[in-house]
PASEKE-971406 format. One line per 5 residues: their letters; for each residue x, y, z of C-alpha. Coordinates in nm, 2 decimals. Example, Ala and Ser with C-alpha at 12.3 -4.5 7.8 and 13.67 -1.06 7.14 Angstrom:
<rs>
AS) 1.23/-0.45/0.78  1.37/-0.11/0.71
</rs>
This chain:
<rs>
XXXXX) -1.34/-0.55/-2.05  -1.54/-0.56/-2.31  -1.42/-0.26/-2.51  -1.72/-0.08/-2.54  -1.69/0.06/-2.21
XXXXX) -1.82/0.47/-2.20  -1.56/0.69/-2.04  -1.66/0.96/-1.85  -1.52/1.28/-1.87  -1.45/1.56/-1.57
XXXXX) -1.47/1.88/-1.65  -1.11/2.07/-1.47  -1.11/2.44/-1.42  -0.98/2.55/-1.79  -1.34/2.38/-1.92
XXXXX) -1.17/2.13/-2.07  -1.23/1.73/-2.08  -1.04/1.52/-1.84  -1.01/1.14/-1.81  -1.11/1.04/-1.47
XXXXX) -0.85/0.82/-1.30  -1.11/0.59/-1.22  -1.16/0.45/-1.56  -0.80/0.37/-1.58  -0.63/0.01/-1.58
XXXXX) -0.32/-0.11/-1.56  -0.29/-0.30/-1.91  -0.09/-0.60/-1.97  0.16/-0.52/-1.67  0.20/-0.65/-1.27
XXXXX) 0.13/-0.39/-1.01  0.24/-0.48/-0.64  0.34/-0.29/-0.34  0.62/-0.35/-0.13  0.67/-0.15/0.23
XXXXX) 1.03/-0.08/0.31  1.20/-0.11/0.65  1.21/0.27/0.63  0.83/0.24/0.60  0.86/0.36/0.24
XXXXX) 0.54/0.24/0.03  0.66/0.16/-0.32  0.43/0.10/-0.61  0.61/-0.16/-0.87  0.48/-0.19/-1.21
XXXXX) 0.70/-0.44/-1.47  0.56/-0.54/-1.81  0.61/-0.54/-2.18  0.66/-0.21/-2.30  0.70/-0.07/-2.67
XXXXX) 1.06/-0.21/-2.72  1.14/-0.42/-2.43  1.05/-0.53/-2.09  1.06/-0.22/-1.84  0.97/-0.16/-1.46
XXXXX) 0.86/0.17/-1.28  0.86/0.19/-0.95  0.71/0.53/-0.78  0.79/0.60/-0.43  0.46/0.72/-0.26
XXXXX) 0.59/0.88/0.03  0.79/1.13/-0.19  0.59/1.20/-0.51  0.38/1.52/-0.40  0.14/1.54/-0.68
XXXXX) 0.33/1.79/-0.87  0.24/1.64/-1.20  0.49/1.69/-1.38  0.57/1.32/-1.52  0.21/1.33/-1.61
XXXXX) 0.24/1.62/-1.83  0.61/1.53/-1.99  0.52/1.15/-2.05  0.50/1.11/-2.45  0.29/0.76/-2.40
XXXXX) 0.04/0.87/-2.17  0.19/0.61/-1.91  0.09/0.78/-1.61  -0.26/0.98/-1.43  -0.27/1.13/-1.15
XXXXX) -0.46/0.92/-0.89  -0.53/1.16/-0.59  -0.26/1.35/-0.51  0.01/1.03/-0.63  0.14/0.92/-0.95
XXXXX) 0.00/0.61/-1.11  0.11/0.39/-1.40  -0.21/0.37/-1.63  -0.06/0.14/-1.91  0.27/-0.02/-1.89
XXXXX) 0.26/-0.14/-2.26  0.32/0.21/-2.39  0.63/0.29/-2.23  0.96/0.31/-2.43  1.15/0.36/-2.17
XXXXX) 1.27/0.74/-2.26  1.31/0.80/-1.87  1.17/1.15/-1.92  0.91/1.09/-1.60  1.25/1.01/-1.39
XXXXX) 1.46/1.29/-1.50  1.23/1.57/-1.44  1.07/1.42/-1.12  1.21/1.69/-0.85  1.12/1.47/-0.58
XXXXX) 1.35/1.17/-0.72  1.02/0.94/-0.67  1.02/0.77/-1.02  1.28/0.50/-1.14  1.24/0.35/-1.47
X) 1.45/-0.04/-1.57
</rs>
């Protein structure tokens, strides 16, 4: 990236600007995806975070979109991607759990 990349904005119902999910990256962290023997997809995401090194991993067979992680996070660590949660940039997180304790569906874990 160059840094002078436009974002484009989406206007959502309440007229107000949105950041499309699209223009999102994951920043200075390592993304994979590992299938369980259950036949559990889980998204993995480790990197340096504000204090120290951390590692979320978001179940994508339980997280229903509720958003709710999305809205608490401090850091602006997660967007929505379709109806799933998605770690947009691992280098802000402090690690304050916050995403895991109020996920109903238990589909966040933060180390």
């Amino acid at each position: 990236m160059t840094g002078k990349e436009s974002t484009k904005t989406n206007k959502n119902q309440n007229n107000t600007a949105a950041l499309s999910p699209a223009n999102y990256v994951v920043c200075e962290g390592i993304e994979t995806e590992v299938k369980t023997k259950n036949n559990l997809t889980i998204k993995e995401v480790s990197g340096k975070g504000k204090k120290e090194d951390v590692k979320i991993d978001i179940v994508v067979n339980y997280c229903k979109g509720c958003e709710i992680c999305v809205a608490f996070c401090p850091e602006g660590v997660l967007v929505m991607n379709k109806e799933v949660a998605e770690v947009v940039d691992i280098s802000k997180c402090t690690k304050c759990n916050i995403c895991e304790y109020l996920c109903p569906d238990f589909s966040i874990s933060v180390e």
